[in-house]
C-alpha positions, -999 to 999 in steps of 0.1 A, spaced: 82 257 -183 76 290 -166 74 270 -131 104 251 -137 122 284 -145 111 303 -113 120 272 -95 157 273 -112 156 315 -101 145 306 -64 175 279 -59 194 298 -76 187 331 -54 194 309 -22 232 309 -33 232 350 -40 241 378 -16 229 411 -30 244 440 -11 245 480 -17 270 498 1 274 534 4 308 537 9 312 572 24 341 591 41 320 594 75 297 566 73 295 538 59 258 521 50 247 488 34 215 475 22 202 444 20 165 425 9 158 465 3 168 472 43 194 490 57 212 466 75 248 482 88 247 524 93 284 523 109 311 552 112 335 548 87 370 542 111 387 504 121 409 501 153 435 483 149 467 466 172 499 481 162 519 450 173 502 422 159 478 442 129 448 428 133 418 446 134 404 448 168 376 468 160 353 485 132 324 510 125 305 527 164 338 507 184 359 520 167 349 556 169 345 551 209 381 546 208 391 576 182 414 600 197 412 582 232 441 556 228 470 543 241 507 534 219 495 501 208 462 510 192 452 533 165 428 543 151 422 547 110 399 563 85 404 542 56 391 567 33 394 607 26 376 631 1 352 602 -10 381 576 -18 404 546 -6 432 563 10 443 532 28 438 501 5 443 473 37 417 494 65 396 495 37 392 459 26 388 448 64 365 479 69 338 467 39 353 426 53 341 438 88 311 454 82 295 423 61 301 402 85 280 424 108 251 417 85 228 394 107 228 366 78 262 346 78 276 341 45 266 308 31 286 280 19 293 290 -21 277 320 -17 271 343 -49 284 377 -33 270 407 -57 281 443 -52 269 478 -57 292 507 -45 288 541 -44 320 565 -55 318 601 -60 316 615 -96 349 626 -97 369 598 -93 400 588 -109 401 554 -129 432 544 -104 407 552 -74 378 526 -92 402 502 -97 408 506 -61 372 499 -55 368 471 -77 403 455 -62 385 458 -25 359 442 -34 375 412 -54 396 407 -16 361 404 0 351 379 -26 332 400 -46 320 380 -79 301 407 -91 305 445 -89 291 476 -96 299 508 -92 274 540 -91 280 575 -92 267 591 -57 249 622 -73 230 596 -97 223 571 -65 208 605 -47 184 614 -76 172 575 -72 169 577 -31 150 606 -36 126 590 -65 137 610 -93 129 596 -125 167 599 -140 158 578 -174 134 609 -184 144 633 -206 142 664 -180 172 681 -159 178 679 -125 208 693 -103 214 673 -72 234 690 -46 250 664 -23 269 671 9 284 644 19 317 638 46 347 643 24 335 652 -12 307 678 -23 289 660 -56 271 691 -71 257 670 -110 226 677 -133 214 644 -144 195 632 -175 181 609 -198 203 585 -177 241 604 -175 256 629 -156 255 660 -185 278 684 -160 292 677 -127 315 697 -102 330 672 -78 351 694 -49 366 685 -18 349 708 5 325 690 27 316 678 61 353 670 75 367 707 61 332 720 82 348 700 111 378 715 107 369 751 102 354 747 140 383 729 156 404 762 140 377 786 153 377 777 188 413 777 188 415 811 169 390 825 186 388 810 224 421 797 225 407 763 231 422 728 219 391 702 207 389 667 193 376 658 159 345 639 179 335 670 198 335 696 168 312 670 148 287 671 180 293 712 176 285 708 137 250 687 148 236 706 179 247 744 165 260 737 130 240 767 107 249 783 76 234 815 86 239 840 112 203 846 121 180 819 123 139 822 127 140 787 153 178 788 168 192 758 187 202 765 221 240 776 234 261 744 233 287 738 264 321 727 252 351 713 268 387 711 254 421 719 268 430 756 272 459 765 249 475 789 278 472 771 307 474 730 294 444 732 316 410 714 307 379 745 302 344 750 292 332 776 270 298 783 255 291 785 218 262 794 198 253 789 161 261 823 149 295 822 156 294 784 134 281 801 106 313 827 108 338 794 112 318 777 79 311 806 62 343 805 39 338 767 31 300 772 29 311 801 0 333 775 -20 302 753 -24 278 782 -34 302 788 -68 307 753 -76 271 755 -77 265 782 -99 295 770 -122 276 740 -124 245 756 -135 267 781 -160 274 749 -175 241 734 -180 228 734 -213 199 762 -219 169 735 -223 176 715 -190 187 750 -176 149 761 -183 140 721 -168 158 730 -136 140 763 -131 111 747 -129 120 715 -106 144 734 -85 176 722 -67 175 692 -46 197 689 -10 210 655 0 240 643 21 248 646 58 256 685 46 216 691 42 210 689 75 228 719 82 204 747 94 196 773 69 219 763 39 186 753 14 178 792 22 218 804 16 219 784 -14 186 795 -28 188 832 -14 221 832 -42 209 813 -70 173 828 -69 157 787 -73 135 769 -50 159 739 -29 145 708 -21 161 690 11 153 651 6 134 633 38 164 612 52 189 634 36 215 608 51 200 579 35 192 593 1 224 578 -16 219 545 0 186 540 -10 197 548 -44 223 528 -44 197 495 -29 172 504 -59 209 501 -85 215 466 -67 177 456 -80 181 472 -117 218 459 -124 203 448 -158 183 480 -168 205 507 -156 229 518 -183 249 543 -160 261 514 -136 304 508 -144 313 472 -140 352 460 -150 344 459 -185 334 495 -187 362 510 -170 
């Protein structure tokens, strides 16, 4: 009986398409078989006259703030949600079909998405509605600081606190998690585009220089630093942009103390959601979280020196999490396998 059942399980499985998708304002990941399969910027190109997409994910970005009447260039999402319902549905439609396997004939399609914790139910049902247009016949959605404290091995069915801290490109998810919930959460808008942005308005404050979105992210990753004084600094970075005077294109030099000043303000509005977050926390996972510490994940971890910022002002031991990036995806893949176990997963009927 038990033969003919795991027979029945293995046909069966031939039919399914498990996928977990971390769908994030920069980046978008998937995972499939317990891989990460598709690690693409979160952008489609598209042609004005005819409005069909013409490219999604790395081709995309190559073409981002480079093109000509005809062809532009959209982030589906901002702040961690579906800002543009149609780039969105053929962003997730594009990016499956990158997955090596083709879709089978009759294929089973299941779904686990990532969303930040402070969604709206109009933004899930957003979700849910993309997924349904990419065929979707079962979905899931998971909270992103939940699907961190899984990347990262947590055990988040225990009865002890933690506070995960996680930086991502448009929302900051700042949660203490236990006995399988999200007990307090701050969910802000101050993340990795706002640190963009606080350089592109720098330099132009400050060196009277015009650059792209593309070059301050490459600023944020070879000099990004939350402190002004470093014990291993990066080296000087060279960058070009259009003088503001003369129309005329210029080089300047920039080093990470001066992109600590430019993210200093934003880096400030993270460090009280944090310790509103832990003013909320009830006294015996309070007393948990003392003892575990604070853990880092997101694209925002791998700023230099913030796990020392952020501990230097709430006096507790931070944790970054190897493949800080990857954490939620991972989490997200390890959702996909427990569908059945995991009581914080939200499908339709729980909304």
């Amino acid at each position: 009986m038990k033969a003919n059942t795991d027979r029945v399980m293995k046909l069966f499985s031939l039919f399914v398409q498990e996928i977990a998708i971390d769908l994030g304002t920069a980046n978008t990941l998937i995972i499939q078989d317990g891989n990460i399969v598709i690690d693409e910027p979160s952008i489609i190109a598209i042609d004005i006259r005819t409005g069909q997409t013409i490219a999604v994910g790395t081709r995309a970005m190559q073409m981002h703030e480079k093109t000509h009447q005809f062809i532009k260039t959209i982030r589906p999402l901002k702040d961690g949600v579906i800002a543009d319902f149609q780039g969105a549905e053929n962003m997730i439609e594009g990016m499956i079909n990158m997955i090596g396997t083709k879709r089978r004939f009759f294929t089973h399609l299941k779904m686990v998405v990532c969303i930040p914790s402070g969604i709206t139910e109009v933004e899930k049902r957003a979700v849910f509605d993309s997924a349904d247009h990419v065929d979707s016949k079962e979905t899931f959605l998971i909270f992103e600081p939940m699907a961190a404290a899984l990347g990262i091995g947590l055990d988040v069915e225990e009865p002890v606190g933690n506070m995960i801290i996680d930086i991502g490109g448009g929302t900051t998810e700042i949660a203490v998690i236990a006995l399988s919930g999200i007990v307090t959460d701050q969910s802000i808008r101050t993340a990795g585009d706002e640190f963009t942005q606080n350089i592109v308005d720098y330099l132009k404050r400050n060196h009277n220089i015009l650059i792209g979105e593309r070059t301050a992210e490459q600023i944020k990753i070879n000099v990004g630093s939350a402190l002004k004084q470093l014990e291993n600094p990066p080296e000087d970075f060279a960058v070009n942009g259009r003088d503001l005077i003369t129309g005329i294109p210029r080089q300047i030099t920039i080093n990470y103390a001066e992109v600590a000043e430019a993210l200093d303000e934003s880096i400030n509005t993270i460090e009280e959601s944090i310790l509103k977050a832990l003013e909320n926390t009830p006294p015996e996972l309070a007393s948990d979280i003392y003892k575990t510490g604070l853990y880092l994940t997101g694209g925002g971890a791998l700023l230099r020196g913030l796990d020392k910022r952020i501990s230097r002002i709430t006096k507790l031991p931070v944790h970054v999490a190897d493949e800080p990036l990857r954490a939620v995806v991972r989490g997200t893949g390890i959702a996909l396998k427990n569908t059945d176990r995991f009581s914080f997963l939200i499908d339709r009927k729980r909304m």
